[in-house]
PDB file of N, CA, C and O in Angstrom:
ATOM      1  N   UNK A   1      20.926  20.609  18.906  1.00  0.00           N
ATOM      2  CA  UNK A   1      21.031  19.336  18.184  1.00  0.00           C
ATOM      3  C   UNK A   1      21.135  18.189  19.196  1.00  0.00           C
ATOM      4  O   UNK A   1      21.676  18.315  20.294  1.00  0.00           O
ATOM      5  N   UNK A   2      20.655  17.225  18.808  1.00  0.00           N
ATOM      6  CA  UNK A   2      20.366  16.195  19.948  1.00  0.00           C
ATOM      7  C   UNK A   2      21.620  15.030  19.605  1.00  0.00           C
ATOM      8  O   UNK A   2      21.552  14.224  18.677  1.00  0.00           O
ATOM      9  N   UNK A   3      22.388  15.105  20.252  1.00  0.00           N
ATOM     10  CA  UNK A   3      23.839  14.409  19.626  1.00  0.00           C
ATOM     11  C   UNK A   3      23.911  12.845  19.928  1.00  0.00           C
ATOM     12  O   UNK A   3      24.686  12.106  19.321  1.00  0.00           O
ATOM     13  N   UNK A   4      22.696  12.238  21.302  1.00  0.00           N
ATOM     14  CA  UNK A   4      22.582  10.697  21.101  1.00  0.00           C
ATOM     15  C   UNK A   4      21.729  10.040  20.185  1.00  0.00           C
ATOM     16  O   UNK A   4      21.351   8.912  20.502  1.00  0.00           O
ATOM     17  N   UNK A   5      21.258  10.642  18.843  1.00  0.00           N
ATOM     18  CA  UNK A   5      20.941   9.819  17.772  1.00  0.00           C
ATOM     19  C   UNK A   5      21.626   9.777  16.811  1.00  0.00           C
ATOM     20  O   UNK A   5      21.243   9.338  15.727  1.00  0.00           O
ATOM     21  N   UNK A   6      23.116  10.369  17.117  1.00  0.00           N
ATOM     22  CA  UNK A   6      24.124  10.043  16.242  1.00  0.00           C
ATOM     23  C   UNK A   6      25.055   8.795  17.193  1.00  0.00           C
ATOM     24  O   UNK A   6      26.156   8.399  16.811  1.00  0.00           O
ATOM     25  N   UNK A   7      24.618   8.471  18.018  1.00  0.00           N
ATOM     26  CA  UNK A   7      25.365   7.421  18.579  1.00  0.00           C
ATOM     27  C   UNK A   7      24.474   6.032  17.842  1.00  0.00           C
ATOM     28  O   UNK A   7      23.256   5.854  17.836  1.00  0.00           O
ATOM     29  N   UNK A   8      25.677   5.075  17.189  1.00  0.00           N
ATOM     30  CA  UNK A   8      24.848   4.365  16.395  1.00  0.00           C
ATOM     31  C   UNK A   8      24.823   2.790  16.794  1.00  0.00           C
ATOM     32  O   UNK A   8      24.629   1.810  16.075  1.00  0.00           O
ATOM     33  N   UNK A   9      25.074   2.877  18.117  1.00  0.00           N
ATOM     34  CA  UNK A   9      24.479   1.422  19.228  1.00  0.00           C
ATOM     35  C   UNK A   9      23.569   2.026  20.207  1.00  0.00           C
ATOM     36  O   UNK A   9      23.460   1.601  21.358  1.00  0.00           O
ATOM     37  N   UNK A  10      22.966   2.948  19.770  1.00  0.00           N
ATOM     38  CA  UNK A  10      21.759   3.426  20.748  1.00  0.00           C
ATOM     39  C   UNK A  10      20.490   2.924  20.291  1.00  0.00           C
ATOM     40  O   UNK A  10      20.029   3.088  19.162  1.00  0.00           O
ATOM     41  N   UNK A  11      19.684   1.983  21.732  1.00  0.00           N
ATOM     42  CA  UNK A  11      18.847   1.255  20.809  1.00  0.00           C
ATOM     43  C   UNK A  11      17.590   2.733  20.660  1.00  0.00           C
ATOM     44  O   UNK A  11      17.730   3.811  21.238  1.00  0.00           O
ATOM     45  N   UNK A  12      16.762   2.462  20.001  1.00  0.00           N
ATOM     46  CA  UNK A  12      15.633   3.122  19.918  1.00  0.00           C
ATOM     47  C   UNK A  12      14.487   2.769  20.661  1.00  0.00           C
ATOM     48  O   UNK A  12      14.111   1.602  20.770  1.00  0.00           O
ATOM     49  N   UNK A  13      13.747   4.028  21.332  1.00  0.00           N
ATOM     50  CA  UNK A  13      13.070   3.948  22.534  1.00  0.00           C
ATOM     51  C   UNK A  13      11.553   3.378  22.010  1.00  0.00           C
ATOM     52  O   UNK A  13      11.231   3.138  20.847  1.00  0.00           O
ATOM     53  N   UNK A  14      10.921   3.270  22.948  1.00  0.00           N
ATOM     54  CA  UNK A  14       9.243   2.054  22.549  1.00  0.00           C
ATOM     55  C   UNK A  14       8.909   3.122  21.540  1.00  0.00           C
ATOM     56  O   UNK A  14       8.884   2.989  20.316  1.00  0.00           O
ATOM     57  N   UNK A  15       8.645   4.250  22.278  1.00  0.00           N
ATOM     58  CA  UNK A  15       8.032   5.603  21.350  1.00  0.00           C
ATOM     59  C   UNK A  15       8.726   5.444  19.983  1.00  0.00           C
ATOM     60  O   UNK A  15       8.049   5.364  18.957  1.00  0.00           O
ATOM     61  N   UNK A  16      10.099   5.396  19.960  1.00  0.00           N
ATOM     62  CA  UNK A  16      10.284   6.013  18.210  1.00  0.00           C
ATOM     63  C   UNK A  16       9.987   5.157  17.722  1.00  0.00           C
ATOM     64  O   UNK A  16       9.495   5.468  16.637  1.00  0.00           O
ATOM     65  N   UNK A  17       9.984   3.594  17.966  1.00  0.00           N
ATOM     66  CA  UNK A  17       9.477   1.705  17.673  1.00  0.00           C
ATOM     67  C   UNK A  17       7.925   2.315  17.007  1.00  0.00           C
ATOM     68  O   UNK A  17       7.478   2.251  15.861  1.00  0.00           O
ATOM     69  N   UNK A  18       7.399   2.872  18.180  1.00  0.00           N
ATOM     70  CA  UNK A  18       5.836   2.891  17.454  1.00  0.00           C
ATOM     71  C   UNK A  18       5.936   3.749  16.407  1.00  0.00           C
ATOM     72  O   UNK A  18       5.259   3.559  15.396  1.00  0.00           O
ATOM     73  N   UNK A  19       6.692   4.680  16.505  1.00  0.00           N
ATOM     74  CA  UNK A  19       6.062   6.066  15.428  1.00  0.00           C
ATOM     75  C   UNK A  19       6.482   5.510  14.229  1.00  0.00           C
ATOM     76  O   UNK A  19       5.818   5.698  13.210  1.00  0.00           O
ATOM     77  N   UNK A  20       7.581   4.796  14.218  1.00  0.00           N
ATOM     78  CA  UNK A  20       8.198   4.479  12.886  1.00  0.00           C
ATOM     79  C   UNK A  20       7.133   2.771  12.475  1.00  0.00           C
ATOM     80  O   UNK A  20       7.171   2.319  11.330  1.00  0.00           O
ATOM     81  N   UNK A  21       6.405   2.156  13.443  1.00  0.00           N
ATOM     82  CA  UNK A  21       5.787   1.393  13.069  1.00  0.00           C
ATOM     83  C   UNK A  21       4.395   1.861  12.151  1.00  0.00           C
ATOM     84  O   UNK A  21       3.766   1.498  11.157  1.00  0.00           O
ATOM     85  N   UNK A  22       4.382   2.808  13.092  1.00  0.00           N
ATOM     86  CA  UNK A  22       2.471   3.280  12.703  1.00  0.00           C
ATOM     87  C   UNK A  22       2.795   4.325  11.118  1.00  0.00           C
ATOM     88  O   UNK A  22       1.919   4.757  10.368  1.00  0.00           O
ATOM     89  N   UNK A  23       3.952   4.468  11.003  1.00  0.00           N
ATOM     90  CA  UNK A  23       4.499   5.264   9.675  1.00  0.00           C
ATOM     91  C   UNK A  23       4.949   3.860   8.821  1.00  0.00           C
ATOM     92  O   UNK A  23       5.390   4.184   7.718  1.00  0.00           O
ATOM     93  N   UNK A  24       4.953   2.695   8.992  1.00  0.00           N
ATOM     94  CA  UNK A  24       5.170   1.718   8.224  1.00  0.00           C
ATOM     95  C   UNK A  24       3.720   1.206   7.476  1.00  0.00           C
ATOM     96  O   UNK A  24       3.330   1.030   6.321  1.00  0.00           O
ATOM     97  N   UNK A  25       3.138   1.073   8.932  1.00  0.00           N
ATOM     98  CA  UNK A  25       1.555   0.423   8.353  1.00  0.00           C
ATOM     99  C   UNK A  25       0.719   1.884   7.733  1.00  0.00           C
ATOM    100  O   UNK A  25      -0.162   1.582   6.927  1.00  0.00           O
ATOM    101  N   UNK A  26       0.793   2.660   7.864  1.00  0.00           N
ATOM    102  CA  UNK A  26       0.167   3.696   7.077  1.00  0.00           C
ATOM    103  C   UNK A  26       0.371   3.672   5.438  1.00  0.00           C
ATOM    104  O   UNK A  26      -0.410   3.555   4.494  1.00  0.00           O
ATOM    105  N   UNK A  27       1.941   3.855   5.568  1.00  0.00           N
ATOM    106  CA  UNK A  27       2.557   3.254   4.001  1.00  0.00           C
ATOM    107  C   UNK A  27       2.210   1.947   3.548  1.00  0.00           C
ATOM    108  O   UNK A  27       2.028   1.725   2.351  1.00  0.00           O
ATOM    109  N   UNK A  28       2.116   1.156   4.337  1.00  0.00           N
ATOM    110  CA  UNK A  28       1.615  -0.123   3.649  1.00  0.00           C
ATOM    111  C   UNK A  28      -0.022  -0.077   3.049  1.00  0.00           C
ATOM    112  O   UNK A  28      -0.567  -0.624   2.090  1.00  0.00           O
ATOM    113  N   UNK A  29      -0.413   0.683   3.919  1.00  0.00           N
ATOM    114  CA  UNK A  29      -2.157   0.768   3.813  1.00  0.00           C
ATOM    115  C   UNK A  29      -2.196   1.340   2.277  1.00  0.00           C
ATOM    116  O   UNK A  29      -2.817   0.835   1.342  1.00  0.00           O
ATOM    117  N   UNK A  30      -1.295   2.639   2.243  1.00  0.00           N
ATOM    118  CA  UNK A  30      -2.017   3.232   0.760  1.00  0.00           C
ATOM    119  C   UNK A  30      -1.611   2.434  -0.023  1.00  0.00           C
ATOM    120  O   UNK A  30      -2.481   2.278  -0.879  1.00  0.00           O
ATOM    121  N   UNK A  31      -0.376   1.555  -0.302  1.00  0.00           N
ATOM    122  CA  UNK A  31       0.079   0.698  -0.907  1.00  0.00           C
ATOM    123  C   UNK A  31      -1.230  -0.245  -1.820  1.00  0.00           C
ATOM    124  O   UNK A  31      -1.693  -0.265  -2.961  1.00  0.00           O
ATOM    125  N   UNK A  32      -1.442  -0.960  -0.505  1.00  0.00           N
ATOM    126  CA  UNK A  32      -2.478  -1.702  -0.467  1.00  0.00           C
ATOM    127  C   UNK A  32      -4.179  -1.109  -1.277  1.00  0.00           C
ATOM    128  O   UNK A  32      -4.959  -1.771  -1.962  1.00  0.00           O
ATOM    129  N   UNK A  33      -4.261   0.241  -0.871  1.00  0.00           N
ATOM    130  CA  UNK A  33      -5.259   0.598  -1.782  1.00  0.00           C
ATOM    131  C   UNK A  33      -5.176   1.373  -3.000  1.00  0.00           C
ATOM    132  O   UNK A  33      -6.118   1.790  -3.674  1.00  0.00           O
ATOM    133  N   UNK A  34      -4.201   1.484  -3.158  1.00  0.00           N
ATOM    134  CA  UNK A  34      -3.721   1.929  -4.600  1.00  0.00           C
ATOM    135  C   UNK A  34      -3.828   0.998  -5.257  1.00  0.00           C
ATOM    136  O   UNK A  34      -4.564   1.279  -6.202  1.00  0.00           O
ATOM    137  N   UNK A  35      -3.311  -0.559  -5.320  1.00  0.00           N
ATOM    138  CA  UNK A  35      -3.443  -2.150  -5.785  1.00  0.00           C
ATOM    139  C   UNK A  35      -5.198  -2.232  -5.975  1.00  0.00           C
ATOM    140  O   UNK A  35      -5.826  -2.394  -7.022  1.00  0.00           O
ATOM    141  N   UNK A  36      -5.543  -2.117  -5.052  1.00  0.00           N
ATOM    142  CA  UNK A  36      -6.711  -2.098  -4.869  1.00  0.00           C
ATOM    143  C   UNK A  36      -7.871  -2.152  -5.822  1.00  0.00           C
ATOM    144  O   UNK A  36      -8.648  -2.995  -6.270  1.00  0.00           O
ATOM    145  N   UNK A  37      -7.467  -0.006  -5.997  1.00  0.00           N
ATOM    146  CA  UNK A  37      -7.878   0.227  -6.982  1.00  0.00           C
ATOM    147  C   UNK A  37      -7.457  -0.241  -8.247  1.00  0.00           C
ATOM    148  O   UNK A  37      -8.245  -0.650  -9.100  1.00  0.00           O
ATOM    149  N   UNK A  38      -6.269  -0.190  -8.381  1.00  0.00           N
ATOM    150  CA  UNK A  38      -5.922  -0.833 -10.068  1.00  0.00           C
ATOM    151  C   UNK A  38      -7.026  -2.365 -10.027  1.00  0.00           C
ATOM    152  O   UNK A  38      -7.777  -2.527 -10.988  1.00  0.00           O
ATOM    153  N   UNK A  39      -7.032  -2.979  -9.347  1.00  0.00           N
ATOM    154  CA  UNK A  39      -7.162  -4.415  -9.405  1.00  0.00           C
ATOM    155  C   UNK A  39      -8.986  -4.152  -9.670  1.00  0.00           C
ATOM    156  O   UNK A  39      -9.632  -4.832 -10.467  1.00  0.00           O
ATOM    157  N   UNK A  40      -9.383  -3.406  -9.101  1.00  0.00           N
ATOM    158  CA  UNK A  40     -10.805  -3.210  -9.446  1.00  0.00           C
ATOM    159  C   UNK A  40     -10.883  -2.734 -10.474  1.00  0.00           C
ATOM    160  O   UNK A  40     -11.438  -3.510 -11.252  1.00  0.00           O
ATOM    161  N   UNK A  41     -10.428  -1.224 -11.208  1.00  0.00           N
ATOM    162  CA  UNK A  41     -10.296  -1.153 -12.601  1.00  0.00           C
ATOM    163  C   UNK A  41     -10.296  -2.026 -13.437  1.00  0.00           C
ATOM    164  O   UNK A  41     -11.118  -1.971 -14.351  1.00  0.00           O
ATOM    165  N   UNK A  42      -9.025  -3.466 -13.320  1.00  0.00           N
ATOM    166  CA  UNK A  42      -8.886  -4.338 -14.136  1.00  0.00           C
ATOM    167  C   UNK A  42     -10.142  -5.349 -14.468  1.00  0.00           C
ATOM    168  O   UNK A  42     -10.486  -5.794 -15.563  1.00  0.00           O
ATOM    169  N   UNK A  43     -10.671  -5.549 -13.264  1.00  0.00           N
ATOM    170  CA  UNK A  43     -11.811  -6.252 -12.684  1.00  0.00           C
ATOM    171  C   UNK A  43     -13.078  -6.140 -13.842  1.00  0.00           C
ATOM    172  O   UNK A  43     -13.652  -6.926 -14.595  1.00  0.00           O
ATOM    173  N   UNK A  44     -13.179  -4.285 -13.429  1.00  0.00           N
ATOM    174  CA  UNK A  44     -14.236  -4.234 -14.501  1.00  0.00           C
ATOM    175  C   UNK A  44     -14.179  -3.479 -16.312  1.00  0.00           C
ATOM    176  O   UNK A  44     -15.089  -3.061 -17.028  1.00  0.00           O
ATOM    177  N   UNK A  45     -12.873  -3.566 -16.503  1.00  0.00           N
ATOM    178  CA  UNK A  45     -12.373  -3.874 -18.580  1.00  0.00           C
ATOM    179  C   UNK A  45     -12.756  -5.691 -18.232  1.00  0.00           C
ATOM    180  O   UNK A  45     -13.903  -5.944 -18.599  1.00  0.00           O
ATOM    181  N   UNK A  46     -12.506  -6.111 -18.023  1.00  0.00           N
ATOM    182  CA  UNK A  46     -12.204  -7.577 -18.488  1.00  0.00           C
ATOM    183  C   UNK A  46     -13.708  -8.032 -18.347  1.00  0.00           C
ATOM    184  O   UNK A  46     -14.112  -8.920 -19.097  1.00  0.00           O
ATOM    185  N   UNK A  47     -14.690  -7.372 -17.270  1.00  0.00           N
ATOM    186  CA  UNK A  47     -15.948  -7.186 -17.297  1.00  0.00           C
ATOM    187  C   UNK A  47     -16.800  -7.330 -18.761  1.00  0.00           C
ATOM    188  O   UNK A  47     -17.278  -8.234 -19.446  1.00  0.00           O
ATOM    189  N   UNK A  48     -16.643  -5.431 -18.803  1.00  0.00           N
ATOM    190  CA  UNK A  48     -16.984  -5.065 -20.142  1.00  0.00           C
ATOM    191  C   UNK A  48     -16.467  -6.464 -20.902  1.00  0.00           C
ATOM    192  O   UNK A  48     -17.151  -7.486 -20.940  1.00  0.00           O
ATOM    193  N   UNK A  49     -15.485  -6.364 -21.343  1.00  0.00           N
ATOM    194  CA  UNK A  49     -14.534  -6.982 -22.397  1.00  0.00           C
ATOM    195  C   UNK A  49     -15.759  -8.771 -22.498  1.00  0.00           C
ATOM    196  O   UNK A  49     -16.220  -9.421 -23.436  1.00  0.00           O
ATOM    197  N   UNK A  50     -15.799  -8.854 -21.475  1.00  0.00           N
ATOM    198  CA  UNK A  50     -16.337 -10.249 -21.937  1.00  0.00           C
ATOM    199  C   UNK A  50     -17.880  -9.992 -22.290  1.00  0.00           C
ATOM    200  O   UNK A  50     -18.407 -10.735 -23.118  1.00  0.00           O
ATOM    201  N   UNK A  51     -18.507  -9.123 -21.783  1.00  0.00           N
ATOM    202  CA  UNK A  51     -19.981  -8.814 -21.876  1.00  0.00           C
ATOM    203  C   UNK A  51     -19.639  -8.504 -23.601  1.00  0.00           C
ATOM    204  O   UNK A  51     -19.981  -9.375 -24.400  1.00  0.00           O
ATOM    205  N   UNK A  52     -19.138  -7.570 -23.980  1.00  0.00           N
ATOM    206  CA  UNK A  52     -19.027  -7.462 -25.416  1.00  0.00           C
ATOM    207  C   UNK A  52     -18.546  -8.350 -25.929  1.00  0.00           C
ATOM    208  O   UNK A  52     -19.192  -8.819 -26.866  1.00  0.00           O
ATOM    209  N   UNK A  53     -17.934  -8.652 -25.771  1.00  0.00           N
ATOM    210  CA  UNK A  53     -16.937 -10.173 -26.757  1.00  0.00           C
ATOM    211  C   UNK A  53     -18.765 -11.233 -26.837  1.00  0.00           C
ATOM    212  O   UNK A  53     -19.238 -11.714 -27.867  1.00  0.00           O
ATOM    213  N   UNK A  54     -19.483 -11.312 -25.230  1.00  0.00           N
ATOM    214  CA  UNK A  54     -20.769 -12.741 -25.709  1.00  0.00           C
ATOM    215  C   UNK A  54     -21.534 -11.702 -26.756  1.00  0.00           C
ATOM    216  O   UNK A  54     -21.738 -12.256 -27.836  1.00  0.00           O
ATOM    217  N   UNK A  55     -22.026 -10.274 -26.697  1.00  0.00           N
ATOM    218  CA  UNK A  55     -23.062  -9.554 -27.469  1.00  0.00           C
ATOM    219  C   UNK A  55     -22.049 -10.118 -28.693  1.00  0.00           C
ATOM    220  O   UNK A  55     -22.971 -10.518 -29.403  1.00  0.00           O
ATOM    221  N   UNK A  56     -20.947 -10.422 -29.405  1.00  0.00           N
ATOM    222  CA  UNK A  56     -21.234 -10.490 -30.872  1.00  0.00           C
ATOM    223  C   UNK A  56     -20.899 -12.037 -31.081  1.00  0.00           C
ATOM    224  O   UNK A  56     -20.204 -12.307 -32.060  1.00  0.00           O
ATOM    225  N   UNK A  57     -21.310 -13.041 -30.284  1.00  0.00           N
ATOM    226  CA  UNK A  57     -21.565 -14.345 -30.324  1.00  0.00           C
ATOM    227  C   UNK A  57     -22.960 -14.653 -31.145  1.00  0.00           C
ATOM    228  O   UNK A  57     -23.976 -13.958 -31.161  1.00  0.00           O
ATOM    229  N   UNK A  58     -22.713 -15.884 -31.813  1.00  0.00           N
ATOM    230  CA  UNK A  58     -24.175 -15.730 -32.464  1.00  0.00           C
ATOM    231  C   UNK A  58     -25.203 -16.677 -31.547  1.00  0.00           C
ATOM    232  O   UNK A  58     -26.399 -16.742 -31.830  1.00  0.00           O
TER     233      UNK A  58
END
C-alpha cells in the first residue's frame, strides 16, 4: 500500500495532473456528444414537425 497518498498536503505530481486531466476532458467529450446527439434528434422532429404542419396549409 502506498501510504504517501494518504498524506493529505501532498501536492500531486505533473503525471497524476495529466491523467486526471485527460480523464476530465474525455468525460467532458462524451458529455458533449451525447448533447449532441439529443440536440440533433431535436433538430430533426421540429424538422418533420414543420414540413408537416406547411403540407396541411392551404
Amino acid at each position: 500500500m502506498n501510504l504517501s497518498r494518504l498524506n493529505p498536503f501532498r501536492q500531486p505530481s505533473a503525471r497524476e495532473l495529466a491523467a486526471q486531466e485527460l480523464f476530465d476532458a474525455e468525460r467532458e467529450l462524451l458529455l458533449a456528444q451525447r448533447q449532441q446527439a439529443y440536440s440533433q434528434k431535436l433538430v430533426e422532429f421540429y424538422q418533420g414537425r414543420i414540413a408537416a404542419l406547411r403540407e396541411q396549409q392551404p
